[in-house]
C-alpha positions as CSV (number, residue, x, y, z in Angstrom):
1,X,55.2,24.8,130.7
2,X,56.5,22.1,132.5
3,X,54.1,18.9,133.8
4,X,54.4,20.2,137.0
5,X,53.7,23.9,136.4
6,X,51.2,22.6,135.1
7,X,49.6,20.9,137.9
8,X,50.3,24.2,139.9
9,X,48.2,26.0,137.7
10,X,45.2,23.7,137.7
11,X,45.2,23.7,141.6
12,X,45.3,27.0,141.9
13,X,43.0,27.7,139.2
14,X,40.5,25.4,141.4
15,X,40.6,27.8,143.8
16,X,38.0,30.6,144.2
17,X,38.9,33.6,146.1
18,X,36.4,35.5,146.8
19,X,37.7,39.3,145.9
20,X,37.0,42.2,147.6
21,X,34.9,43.7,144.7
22,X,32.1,41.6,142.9
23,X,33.0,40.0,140.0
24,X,31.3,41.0,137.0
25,X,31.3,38.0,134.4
26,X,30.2,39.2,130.6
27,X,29.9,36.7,127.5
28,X,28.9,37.1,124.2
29,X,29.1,35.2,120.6
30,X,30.6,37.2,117.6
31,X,31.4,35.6,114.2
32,X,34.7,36.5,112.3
33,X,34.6,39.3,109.3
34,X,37.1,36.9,108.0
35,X,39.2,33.8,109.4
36,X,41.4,34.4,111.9
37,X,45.2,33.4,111.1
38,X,47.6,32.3,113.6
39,X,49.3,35.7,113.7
40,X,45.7,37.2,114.9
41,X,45.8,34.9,117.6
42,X,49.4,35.4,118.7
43,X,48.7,39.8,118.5
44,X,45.4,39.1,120.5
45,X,46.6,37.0,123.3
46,X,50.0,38.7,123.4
47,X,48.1,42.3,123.4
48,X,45.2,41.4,125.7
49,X,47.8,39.5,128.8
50,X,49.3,42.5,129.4
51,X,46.5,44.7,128.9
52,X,44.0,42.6,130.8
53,X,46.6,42.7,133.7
54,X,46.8,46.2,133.9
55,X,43.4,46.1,134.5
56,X,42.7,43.4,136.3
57,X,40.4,41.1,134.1
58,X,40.6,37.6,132.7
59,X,39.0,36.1,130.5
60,X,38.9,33.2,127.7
61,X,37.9,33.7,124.1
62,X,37.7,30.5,121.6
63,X,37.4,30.7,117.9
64,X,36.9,28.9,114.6
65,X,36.1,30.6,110.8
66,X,32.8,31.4,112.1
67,X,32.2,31.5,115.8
68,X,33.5,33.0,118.7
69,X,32.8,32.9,122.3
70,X,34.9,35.3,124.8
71,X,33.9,35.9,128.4
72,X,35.3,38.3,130.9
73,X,35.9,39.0,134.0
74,X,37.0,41.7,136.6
75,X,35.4,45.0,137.7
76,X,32.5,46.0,136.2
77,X,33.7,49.5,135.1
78,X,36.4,47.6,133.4
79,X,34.9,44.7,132.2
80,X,32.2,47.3,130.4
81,X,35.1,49.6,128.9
82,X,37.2,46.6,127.5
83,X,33.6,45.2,125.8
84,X,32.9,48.5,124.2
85,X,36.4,48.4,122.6
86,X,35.8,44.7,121.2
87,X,32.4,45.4,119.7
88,X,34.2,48.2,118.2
89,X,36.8,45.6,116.6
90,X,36.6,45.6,113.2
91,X,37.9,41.7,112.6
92,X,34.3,40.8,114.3
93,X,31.0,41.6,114.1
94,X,29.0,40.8,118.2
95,X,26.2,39.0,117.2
96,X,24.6,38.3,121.0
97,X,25.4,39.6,124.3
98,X,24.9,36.2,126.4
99,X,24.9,37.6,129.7
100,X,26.4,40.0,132.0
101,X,26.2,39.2,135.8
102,X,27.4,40.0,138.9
103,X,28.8,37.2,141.2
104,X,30.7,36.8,144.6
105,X,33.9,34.5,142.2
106,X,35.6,35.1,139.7
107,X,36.0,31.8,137.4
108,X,38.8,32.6,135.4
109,X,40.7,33.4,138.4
110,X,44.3,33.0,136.6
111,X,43.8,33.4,133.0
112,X,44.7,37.1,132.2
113,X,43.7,36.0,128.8
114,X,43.4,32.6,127.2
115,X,43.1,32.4,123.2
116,X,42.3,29.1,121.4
117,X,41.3,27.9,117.9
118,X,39.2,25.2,117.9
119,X,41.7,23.5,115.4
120,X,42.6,20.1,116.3
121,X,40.3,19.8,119.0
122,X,38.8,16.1,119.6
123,X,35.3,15.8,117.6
124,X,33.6,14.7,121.0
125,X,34.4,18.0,122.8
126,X,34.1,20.0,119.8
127,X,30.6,18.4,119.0
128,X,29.8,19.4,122.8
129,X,31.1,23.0,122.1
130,X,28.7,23.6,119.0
131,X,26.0,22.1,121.1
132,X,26.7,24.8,123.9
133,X,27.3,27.5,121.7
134,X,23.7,26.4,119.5
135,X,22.2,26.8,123.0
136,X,23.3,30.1,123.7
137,X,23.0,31.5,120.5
138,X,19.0,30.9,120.4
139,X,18.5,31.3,124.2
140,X,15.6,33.5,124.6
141,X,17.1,35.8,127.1
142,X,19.9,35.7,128.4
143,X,21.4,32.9,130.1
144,X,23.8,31.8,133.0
145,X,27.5,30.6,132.2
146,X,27.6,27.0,133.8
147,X,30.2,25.6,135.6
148,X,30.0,23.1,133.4
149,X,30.1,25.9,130.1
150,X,33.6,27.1,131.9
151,X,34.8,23.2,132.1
152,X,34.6,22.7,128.7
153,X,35.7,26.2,127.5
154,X,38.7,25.4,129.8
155,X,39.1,21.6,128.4
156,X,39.4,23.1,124.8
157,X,41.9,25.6,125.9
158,X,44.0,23.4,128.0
159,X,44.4,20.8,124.4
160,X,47.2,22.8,123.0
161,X,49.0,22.4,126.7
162,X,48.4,18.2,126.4
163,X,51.4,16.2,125.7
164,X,51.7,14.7,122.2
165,X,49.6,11.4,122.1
166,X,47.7,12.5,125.1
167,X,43.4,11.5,123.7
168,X,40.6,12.3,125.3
């Protein structure tokens, strides 16, 4: 993607439409039955794109040996379907439903599907995403998804798009 593709993306991605459905937003920890490679993430993003397309859903899931956070986005009907499908995932086992709640924006509003390891990502943000993750994971009930949660979600998943010597 070129610098200014780039750009393009983040100002749209600024924008929030409002759709003509609500906008049902569903996020939830899992830990890994075993590591993910670098192939898993390739079939994952590459299968969930195209799928999440068709369907009309986006969403954002970030992973390390023992953690993952996805969210999702779209129709509810939808949103509840593909969720059944990913607890049914054998590579993961759902440890807490976060939250699932209806809103008048969708957050995600361009990413069909964004998959990131946390490999590699600066100890300051990562430190921040354990400390967000920690939060969630012990919340009493559930919680709300920040703006500021979607920031850094997006921060981490924008690293691998960062020019070389780019620090942040």
């Amino acid at each position: 993607m070129s610098d200014e593709s780039a750009r393009v993306s983040l100002l749209w991605e600024t924008i929030q439409e409002k759709e003509d459905y609500p906008i049902f937003r569903l996020t939830y920890l899992s830990s890994p039955v075993a590591p993910f490679t670098d192939a898993d993430f390739d079939d994952i993003e590459s299968k969930s794109v195209e799928a999440n397309n068709a369907r009309d859903v986006t969403g954002i899931l970030i992973a390390d040996d023992d953690r993952i956070l996805q969210i999702l986005e779209g129709r509810e009907d939808a949103v509840r379907k593909l969720y059944a499908k990913i607890e049914a995932d054998s590579r993961h086992a759902v440890i807490k439903l976060v939250c699932a709640v209806e809103d008048e924006v969708r957050l995600l509003l361009t990413w069909s599907m964004v998959v990131r390891k946390l490999t590699g990502t600066p100890p300051a943000v990562l430190e921040q995403f354990t400390e967000v993750y920690d939060e969630l994971l012990h919340a009493d009930s559930q919680c709300e998804i920040s703006i500021e949660h979607i920031d850094l979600f997006k921060a981490i998943a924008l690293f691998e798009a960062l020019p070389q010597g780019v620090k942040w």
